[in-house]
Backbone atoms as SQL, in Angstrom:
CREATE TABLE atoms (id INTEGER PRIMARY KEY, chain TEXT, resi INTEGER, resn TEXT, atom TEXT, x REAL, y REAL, z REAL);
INSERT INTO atoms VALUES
  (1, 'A', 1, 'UNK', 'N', 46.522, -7.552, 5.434),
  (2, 'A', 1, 'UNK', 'CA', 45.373, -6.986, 4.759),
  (3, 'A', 1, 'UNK', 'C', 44.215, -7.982, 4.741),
  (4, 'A', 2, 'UNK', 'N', 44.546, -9.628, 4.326),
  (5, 'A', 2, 'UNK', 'CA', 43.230, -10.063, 4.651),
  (6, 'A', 2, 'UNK', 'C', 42.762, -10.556, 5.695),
  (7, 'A', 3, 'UNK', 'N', 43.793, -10.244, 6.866),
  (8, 'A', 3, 'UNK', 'CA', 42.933, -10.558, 8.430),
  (9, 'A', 3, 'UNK', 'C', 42.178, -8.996, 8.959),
  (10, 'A', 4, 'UNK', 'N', 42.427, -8.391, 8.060),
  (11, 'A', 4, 'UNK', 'CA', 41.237, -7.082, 8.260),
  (12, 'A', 4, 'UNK', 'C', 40.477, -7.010, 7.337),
  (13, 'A', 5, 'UNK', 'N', 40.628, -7.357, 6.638),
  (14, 'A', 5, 'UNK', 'CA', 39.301, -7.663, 5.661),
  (15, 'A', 5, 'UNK', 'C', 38.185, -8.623, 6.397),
  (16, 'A', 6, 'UNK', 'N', 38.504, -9.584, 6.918),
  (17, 'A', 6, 'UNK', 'CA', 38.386, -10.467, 7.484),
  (18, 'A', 6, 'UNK', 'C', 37.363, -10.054, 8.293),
  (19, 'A', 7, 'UNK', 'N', 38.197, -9.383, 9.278),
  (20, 'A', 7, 'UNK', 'CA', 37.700, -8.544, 10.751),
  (21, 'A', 7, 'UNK', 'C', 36.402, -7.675, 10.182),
  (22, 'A', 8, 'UNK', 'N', 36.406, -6.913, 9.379),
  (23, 'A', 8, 'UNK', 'CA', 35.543, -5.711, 8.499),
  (24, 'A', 8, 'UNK', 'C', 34.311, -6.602, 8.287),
  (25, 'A', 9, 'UNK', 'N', 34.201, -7.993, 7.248),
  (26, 'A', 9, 'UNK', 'CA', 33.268, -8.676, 7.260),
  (27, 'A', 9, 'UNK', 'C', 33.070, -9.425, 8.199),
  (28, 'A', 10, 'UNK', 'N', 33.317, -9.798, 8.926),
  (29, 'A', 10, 'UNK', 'CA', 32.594, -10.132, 10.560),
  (30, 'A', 10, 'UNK', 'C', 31.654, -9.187, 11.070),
  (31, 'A', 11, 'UNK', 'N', 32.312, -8.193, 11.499),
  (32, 'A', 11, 'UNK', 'CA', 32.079, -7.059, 12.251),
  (33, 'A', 11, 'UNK', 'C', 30.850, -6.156, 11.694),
  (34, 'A', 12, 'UNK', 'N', 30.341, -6.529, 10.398),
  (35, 'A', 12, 'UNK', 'CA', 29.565, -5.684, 9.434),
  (36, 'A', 12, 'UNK', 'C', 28.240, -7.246, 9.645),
  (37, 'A', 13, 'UNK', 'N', 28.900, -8.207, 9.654),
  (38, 'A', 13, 'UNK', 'CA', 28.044, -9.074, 9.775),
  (39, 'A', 13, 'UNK', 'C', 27.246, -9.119, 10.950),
  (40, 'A', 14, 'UNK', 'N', 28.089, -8.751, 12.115),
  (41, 'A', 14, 'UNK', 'CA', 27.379, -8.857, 13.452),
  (42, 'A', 14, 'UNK', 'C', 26.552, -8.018, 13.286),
  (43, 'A', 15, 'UNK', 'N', 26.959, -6.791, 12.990),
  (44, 'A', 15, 'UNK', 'CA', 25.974, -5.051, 13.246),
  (45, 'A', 15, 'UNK', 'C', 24.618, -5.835, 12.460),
  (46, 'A', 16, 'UNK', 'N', 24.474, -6.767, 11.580),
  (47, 'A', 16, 'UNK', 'CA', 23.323, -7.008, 10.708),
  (48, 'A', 16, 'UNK', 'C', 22.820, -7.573, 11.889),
  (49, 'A', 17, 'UNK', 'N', 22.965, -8.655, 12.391),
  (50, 'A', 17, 'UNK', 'CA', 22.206, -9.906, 13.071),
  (51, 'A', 17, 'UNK', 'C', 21.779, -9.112, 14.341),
  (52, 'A', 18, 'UNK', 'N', 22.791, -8.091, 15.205),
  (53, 'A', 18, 'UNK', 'CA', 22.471, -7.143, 16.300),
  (54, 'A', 18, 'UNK', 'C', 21.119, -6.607, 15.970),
  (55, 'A', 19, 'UNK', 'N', 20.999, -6.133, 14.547),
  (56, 'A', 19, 'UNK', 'CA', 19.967, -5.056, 14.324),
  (57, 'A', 19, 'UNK', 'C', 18.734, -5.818, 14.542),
  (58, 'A', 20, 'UNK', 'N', 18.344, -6.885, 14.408),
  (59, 'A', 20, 'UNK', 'CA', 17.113, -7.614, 14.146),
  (60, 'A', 20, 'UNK', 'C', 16.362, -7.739, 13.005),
  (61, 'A', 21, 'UNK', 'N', 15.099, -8.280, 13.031),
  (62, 'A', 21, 'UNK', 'CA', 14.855, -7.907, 11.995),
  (63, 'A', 21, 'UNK', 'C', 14.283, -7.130, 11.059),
  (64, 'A', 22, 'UNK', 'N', 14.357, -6.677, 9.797),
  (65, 'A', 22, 'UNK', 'CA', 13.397, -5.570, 9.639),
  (66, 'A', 22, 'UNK', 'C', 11.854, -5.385, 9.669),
  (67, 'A', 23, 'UNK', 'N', 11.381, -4.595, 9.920),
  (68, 'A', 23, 'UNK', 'CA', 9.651, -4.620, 10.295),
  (69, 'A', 23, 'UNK', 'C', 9.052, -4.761, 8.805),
  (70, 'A', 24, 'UNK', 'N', 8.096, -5.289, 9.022),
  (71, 'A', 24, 'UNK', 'CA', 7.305, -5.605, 7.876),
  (72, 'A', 24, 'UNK', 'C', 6.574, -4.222, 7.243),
  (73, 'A', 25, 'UNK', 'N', 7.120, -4.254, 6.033),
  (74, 'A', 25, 'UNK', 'CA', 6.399, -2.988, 5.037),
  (75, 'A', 25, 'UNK', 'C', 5.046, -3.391, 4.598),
  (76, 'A', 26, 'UNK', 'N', 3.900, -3.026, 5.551),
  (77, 'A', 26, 'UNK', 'CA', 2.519, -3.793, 5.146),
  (78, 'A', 26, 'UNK', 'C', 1.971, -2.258, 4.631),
  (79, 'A', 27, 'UNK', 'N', 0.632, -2.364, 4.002),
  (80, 'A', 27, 'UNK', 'CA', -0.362, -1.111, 3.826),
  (81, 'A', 27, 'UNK', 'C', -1.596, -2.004, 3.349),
  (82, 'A', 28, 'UNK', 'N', -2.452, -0.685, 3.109),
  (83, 'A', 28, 'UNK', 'CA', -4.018, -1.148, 3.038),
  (84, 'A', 28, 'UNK', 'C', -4.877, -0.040, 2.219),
  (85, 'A', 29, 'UNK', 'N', -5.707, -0.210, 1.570),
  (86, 'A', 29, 'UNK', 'CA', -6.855, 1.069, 1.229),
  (87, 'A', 29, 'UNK', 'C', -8.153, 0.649, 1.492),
  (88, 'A', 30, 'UNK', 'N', -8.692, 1.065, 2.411),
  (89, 'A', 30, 'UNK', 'CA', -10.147, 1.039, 2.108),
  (90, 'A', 30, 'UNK', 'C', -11.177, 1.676, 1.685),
  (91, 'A', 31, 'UNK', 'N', -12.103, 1.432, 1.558),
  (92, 'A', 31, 'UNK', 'CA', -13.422, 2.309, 0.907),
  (93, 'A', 31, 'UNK', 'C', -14.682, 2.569, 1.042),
  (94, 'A', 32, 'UNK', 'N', -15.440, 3.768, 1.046),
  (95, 'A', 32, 'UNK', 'CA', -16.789, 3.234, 1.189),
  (96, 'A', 32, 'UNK', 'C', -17.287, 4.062, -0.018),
  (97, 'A', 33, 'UNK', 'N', -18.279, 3.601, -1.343),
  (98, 'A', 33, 'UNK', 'CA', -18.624, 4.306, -2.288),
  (99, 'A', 33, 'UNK', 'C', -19.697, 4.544, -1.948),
  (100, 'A', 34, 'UNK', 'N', -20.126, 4.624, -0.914),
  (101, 'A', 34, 'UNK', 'CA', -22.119, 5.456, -0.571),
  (102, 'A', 34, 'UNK', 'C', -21.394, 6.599, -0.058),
  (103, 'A', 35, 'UNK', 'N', -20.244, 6.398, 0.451),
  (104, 'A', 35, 'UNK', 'CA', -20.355, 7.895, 1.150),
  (105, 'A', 35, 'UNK', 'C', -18.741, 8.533, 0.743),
  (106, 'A', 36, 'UNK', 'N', -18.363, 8.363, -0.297),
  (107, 'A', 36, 'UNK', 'CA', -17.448, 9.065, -1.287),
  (108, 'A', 36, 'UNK', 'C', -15.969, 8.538, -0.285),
  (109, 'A', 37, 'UNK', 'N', -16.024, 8.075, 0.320),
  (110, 'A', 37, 'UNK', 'CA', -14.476, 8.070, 1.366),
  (111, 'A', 37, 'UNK', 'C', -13.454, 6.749, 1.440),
  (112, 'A', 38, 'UNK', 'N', -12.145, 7.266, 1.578),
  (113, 'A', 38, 'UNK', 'CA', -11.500, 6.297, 1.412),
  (114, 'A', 38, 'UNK', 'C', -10.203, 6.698, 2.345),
  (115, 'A', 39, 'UNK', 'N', -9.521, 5.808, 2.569),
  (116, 'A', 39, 'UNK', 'CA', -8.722, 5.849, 3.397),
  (117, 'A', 39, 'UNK', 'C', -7.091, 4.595, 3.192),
  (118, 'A', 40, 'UNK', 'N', -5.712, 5.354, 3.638),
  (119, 'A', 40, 'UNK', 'CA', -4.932, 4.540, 3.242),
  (120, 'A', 40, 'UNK', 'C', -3.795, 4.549, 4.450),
  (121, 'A', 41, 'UNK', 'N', -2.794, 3.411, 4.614),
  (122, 'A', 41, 'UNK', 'CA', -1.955, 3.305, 4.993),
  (123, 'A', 41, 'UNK', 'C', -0.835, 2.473, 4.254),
  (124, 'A', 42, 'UNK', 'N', 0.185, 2.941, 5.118),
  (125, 'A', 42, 'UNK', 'CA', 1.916, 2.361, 4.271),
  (126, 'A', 42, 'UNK', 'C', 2.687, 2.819, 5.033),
  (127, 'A', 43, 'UNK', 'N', 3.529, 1.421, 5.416),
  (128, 'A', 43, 'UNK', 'CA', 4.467, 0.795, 6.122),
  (129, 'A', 43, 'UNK', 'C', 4.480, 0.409, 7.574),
  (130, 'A', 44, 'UNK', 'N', 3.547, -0.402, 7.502),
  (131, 'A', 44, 'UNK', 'CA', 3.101, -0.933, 9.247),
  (132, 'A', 44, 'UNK', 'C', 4.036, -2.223, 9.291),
  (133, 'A', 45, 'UNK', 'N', 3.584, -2.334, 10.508),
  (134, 'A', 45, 'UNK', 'CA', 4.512, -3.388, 10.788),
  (135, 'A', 45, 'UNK', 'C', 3.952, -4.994, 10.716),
  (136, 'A', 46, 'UNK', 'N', 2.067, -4.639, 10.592),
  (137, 'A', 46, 'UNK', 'CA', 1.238, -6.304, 10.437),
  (138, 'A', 46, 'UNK', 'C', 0.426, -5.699, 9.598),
  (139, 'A', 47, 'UNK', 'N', -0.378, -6.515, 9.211),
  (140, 'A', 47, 'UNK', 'CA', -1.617, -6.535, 8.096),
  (141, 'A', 47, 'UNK', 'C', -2.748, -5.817, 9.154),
  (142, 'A', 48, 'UNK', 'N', -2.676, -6.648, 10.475),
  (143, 'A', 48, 'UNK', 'CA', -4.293, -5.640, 11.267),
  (144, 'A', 48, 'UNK', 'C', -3.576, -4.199, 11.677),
  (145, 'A', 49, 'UNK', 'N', -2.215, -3.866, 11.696),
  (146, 'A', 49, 'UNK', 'CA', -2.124, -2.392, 12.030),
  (147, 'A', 49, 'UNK', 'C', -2.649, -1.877, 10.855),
  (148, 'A', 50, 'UNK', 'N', -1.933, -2.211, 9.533),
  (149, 'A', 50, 'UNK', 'CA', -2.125, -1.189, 8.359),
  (150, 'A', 50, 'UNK', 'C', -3.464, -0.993, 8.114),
  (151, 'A', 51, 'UNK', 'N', -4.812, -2.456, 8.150),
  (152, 'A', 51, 'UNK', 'CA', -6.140, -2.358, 7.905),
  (153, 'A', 51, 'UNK', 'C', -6.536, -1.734, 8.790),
  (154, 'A', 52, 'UNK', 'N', -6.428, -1.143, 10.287),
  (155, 'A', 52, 'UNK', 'CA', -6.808, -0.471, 11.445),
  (156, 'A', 52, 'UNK', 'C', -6.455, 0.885, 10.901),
  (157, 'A', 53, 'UNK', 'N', -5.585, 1.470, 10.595),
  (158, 'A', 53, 'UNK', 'CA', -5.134, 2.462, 9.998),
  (159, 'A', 53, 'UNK', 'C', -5.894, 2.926, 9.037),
  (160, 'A', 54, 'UNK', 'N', -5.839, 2.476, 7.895),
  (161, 'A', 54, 'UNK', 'CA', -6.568, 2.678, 6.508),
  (162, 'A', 54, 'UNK', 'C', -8.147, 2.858, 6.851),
  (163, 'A', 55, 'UNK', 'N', -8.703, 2.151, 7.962),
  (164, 'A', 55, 'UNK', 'CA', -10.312, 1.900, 7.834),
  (165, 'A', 55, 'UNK', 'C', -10.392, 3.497, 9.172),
  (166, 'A', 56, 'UNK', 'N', -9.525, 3.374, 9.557),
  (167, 'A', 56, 'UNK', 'CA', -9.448, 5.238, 10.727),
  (168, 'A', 56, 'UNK', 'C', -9.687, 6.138, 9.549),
  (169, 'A', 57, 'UNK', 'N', -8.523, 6.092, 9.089),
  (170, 'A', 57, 'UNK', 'CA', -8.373, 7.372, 7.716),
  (171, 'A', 57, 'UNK', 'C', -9.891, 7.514, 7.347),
  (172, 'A', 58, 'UNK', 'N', -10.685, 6.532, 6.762),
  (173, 'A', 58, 'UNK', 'CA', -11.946, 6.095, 6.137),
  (174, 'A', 58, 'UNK', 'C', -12.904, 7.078, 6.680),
  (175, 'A', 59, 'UNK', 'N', -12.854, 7.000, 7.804),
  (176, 'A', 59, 'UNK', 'CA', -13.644, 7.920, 8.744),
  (177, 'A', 59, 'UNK', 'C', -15.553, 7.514, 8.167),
  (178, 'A', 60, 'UNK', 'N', -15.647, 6.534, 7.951),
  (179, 'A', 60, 'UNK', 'CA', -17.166, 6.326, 7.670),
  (180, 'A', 60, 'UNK', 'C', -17.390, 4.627, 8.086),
  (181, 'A', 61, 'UNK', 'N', -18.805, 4.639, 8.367),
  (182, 'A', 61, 'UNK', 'CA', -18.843, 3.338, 9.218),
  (183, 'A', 61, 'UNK', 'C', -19.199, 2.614, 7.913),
  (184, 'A', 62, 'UNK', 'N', -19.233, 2.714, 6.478),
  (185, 'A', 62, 'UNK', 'CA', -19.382, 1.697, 5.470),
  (186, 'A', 62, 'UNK', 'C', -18.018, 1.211, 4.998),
  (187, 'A', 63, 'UNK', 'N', -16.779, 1.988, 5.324),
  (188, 'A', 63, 'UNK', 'CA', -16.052, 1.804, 5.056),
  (189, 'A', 63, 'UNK', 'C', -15.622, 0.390, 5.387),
  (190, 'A', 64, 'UNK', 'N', -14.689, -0.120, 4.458),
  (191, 'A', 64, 'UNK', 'CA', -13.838, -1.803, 4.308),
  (192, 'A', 64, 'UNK', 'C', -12.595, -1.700, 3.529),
  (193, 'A', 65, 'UNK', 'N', -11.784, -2.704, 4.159),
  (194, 'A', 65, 'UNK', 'CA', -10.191, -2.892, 3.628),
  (195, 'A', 65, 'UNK', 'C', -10.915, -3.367, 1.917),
  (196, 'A', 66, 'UNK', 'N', -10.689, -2.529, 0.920),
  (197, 'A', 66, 'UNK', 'CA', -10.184, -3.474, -0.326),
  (198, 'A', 66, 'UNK', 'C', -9.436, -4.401, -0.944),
  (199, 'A', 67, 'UNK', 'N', -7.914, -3.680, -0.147),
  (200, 'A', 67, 'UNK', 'CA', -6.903, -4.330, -0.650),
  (201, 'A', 67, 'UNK', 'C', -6.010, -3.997, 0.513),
  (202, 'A', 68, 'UNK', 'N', -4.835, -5.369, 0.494),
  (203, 'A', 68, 'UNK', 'CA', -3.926, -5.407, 1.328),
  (204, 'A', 68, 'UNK', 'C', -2.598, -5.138, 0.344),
  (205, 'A', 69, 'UNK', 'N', -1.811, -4.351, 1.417),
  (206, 'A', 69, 'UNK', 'CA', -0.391, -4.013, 0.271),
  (207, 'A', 69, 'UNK', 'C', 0.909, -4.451, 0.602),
  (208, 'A', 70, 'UNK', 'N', 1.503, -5.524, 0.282),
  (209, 'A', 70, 'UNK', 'CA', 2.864, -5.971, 0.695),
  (210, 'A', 70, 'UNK', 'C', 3.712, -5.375, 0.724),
  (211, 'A', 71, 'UNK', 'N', 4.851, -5.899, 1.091),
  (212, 'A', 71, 'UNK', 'CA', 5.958, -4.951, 1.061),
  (213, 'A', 71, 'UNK', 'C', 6.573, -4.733, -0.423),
  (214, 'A', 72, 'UNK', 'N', 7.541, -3.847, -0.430),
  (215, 'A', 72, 'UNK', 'CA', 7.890, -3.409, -1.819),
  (216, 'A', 72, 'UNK', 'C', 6.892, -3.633, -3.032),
  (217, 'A', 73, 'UNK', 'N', 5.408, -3.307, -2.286),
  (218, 'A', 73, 'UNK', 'CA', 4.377, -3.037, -3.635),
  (219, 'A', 73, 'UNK', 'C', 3.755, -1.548, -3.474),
  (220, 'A', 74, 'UNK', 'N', 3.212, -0.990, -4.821),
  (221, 'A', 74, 'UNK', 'CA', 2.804, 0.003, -4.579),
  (222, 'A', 74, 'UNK', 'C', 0.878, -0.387, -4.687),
  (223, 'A', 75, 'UNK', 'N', 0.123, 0.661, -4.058),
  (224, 'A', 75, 'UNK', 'CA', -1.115, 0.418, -4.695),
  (225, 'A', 75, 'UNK', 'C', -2.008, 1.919, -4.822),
  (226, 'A', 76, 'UNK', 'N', -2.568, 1.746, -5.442),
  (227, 'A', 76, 'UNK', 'CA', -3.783, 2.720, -5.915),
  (228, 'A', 76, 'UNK', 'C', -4.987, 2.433, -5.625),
  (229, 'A', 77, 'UNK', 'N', -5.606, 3.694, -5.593),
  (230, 'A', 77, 'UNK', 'CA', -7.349, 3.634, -6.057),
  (231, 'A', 77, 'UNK', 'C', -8.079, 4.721, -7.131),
  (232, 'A', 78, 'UNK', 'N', -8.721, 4.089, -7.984),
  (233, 'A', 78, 'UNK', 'CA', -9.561, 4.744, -8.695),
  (234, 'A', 78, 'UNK', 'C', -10.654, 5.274, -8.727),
  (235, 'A', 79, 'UNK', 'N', -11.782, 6.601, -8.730),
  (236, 'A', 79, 'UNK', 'CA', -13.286, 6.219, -8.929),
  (237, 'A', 79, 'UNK', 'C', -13.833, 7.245, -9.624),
  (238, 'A', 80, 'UNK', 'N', -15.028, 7.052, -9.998),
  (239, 'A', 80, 'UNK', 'CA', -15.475, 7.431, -10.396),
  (240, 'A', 80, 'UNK', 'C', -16.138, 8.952, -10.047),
  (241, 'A', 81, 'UNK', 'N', -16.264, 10.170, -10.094),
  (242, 'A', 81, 'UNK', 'CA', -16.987, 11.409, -10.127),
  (243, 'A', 81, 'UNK', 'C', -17.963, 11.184, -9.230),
  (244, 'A', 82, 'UNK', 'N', -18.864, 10.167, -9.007),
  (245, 'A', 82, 'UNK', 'CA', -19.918, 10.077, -8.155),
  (246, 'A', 82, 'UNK', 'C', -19.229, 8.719, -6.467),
  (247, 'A', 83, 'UNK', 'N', -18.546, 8.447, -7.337),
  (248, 'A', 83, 'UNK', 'CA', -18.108, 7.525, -6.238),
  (249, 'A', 83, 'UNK', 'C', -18.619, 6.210, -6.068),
  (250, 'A', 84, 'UNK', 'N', -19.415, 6.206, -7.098),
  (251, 'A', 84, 'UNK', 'CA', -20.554, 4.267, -7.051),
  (252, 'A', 84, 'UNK', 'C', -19.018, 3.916, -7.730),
  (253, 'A', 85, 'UNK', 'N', -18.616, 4.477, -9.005),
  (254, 'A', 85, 'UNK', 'CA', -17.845, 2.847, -9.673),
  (255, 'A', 85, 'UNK', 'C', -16.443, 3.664, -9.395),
  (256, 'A', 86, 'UNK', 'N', -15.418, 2.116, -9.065),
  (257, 'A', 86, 'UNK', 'CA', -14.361, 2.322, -8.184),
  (258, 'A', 86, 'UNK', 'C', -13.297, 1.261, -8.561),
  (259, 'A', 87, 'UNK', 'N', -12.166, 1.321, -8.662),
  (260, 'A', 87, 'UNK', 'CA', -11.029, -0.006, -8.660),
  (261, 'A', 87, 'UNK', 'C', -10.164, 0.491, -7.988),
  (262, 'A', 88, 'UNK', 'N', -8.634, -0.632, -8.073),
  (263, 'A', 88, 'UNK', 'CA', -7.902, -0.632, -7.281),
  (264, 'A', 88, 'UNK', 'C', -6.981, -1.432, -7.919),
  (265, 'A', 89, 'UNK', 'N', -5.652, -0.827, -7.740),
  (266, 'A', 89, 'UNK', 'CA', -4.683, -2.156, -7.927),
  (267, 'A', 89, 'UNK', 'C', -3.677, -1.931, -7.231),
  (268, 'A', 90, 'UNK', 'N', -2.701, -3.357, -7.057),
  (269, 'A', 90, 'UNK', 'CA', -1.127, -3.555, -6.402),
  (270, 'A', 90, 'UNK', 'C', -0.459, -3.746, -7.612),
  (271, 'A', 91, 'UNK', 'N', 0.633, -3.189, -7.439),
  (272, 'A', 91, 'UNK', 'CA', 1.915, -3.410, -8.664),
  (273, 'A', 91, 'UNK', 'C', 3.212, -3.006, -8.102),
  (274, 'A', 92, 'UNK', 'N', 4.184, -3.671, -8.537),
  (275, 'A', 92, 'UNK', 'CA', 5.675, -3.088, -8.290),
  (276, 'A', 92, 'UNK', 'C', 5.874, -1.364, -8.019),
  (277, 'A', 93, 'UNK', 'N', 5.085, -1.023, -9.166),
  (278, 'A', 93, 'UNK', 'CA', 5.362, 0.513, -9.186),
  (279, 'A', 93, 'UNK', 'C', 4.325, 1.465, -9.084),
  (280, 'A', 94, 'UNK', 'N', 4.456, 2.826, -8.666),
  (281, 'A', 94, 'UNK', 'CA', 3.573, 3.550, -8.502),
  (282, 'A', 94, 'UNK', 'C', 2.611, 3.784, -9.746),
  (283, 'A', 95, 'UNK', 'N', 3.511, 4.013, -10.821),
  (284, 'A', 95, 'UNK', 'CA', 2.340, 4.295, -12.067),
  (285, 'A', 95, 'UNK', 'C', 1.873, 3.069, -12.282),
  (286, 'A', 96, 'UNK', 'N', 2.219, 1.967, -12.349),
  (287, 'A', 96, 'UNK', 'CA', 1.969, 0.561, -12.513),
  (288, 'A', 96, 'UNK', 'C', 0.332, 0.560, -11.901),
  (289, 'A', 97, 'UNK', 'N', 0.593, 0.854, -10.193),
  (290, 'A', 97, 'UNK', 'CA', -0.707, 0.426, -9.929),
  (291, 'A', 97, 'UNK', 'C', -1.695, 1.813, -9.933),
  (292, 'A', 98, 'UNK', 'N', -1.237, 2.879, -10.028),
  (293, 'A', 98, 'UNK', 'CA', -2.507, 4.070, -10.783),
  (294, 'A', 98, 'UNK', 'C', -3.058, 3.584, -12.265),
  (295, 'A', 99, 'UNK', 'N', -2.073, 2.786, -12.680),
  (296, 'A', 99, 'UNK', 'CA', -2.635, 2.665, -14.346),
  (297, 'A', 99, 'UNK', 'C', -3.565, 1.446, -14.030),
  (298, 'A', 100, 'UNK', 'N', -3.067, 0.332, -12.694),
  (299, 'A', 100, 'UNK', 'CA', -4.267, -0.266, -12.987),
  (300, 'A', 100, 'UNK', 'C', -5.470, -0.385, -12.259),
  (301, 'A', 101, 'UNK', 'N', -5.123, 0.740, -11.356),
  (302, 'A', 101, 'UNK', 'CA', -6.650, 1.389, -10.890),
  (303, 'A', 101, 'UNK', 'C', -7.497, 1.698, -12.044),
  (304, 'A', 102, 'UNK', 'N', -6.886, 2.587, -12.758),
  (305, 'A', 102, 'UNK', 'CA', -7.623, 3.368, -13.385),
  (306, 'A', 102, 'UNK', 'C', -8.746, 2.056, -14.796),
  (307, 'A', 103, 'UNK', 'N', -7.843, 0.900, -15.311),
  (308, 'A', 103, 'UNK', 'CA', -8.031, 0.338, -15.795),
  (309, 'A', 103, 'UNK', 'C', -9.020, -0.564, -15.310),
  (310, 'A', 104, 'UNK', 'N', -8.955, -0.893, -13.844),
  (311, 'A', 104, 'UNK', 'CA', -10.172, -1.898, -13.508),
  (312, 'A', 104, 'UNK', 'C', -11.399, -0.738, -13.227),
  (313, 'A', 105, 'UNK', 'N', -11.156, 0.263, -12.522),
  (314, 'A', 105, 'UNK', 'CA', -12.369, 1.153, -12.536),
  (315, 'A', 105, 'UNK', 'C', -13.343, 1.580, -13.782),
  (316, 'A', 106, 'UNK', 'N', -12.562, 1.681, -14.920),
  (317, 'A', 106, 'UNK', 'CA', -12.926, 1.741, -16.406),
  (318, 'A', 106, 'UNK', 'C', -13.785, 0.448, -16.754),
  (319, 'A', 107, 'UNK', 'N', -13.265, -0.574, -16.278),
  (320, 'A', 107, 'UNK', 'CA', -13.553, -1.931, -17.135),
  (321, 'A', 107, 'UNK', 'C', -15.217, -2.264, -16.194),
  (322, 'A', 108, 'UNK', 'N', -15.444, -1.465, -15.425),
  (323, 'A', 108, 'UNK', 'CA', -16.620, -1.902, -14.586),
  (324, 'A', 108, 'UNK', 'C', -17.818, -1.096, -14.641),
  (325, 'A', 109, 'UNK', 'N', -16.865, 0.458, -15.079),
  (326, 'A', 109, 'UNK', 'CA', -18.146, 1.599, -14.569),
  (327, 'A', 109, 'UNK', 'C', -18.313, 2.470, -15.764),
  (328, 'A', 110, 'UNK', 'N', -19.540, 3.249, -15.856),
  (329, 'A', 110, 'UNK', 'CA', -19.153, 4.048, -17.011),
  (330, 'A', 110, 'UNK', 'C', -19.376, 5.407, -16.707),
  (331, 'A', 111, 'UNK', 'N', -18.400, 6.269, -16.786),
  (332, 'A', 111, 'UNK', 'CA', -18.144, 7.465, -16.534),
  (333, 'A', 111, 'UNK', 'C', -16.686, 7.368, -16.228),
  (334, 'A', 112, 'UNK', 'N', -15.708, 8.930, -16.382),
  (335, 'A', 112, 'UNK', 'CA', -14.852, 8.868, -16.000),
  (336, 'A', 112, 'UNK', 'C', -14.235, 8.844, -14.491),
  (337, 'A', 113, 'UNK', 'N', -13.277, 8.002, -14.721),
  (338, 'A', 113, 'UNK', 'CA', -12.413, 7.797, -13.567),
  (339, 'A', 113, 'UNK', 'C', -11.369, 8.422, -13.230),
  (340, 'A', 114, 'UNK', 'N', -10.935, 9.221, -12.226),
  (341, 'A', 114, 'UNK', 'CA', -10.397, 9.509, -11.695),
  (342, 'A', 114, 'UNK', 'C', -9.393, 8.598, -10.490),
  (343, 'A', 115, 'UNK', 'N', -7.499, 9.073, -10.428),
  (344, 'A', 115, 'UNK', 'CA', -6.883, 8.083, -9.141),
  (345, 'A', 115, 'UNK', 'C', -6.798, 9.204, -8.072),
  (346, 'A', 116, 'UNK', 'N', -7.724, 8.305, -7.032),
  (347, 'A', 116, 'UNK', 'CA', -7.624, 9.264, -5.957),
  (348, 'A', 116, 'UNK', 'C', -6.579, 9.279, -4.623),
  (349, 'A', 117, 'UNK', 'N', -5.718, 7.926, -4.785),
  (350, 'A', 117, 'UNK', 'CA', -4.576, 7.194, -4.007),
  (351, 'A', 117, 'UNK', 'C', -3.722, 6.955, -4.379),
  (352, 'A', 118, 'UNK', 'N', -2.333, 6.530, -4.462),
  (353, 'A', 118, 'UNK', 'CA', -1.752, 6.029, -4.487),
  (354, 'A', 118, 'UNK', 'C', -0.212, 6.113, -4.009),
  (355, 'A', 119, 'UNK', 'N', 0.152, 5.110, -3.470),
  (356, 'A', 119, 'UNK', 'CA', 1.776, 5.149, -2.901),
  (357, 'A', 119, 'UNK', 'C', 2.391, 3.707, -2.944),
  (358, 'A', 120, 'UNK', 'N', 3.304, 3.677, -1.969),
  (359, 'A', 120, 'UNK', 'CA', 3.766, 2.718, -2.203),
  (360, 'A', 120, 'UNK', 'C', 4.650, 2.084, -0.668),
  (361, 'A', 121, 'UNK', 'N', 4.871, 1.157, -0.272),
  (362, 'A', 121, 'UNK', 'CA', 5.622, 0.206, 0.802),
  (363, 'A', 121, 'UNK', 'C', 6.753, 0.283, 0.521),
  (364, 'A', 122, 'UNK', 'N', 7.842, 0.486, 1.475),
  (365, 'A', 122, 'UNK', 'CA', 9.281, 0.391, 1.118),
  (366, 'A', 122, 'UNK', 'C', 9.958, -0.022, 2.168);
């Protein structure tokens, strides 16, 4: 029994090291507040795929990466009704970073805010 046990953790070990390694869980949001648009990605494999991604989505030439999103983070965006005042946050968790979208968009602009993003890297 423990020269197959044995065998079992080897053999489970190889299938790991065979597999390679795992791809990087990157994302991005960008924004443009002159022209109401924003754009997101999650789970690329580099930081310039996910920002290439996110600034496509954007579909406007004011558009820019805000924020970069690591792996196992979630992120949001917040804005405002007109689209001038705007935040954003990364957090462990999805409500985590809608709550602190919503909280930096508040702390800057005055009118209500609305989350118009959010997900998460896995």
């Amino acid at each position: 029994m423990g020269r197959m046990l044995g065998v079992a953790v080897a053999a489970a070990l190889a299938s790991m090291v065979a597999a390679g390694p795992a791809l990087a869980q990157l994302g991005a949001i960008a924004y443009d507040g002159h022209n109401c648009a924003w754009g997101d990605s999650w789970n690329y494999g580099s930081r310039a795929e996910a920002n290439a991604k996110a600034l496509l989505e954007c579909k406007r030439p004011g558009c820019r990466v805000v924020t970069e999103i690591g792996p196992h983070q979630c992120g949001a965006l917040a804005t405002t009704g007109d689209c001038h005042g705007w935040g954003w946050a990364t957090r462990p968790t999805r409500d985590a970073a809608s709550l602190g979208a919503m909280m930096e968009c508040q702390k800057y602009n005055a009118g209500q805010c609305a989350v118009q993003l959010s997900d998460c890297d896995r």
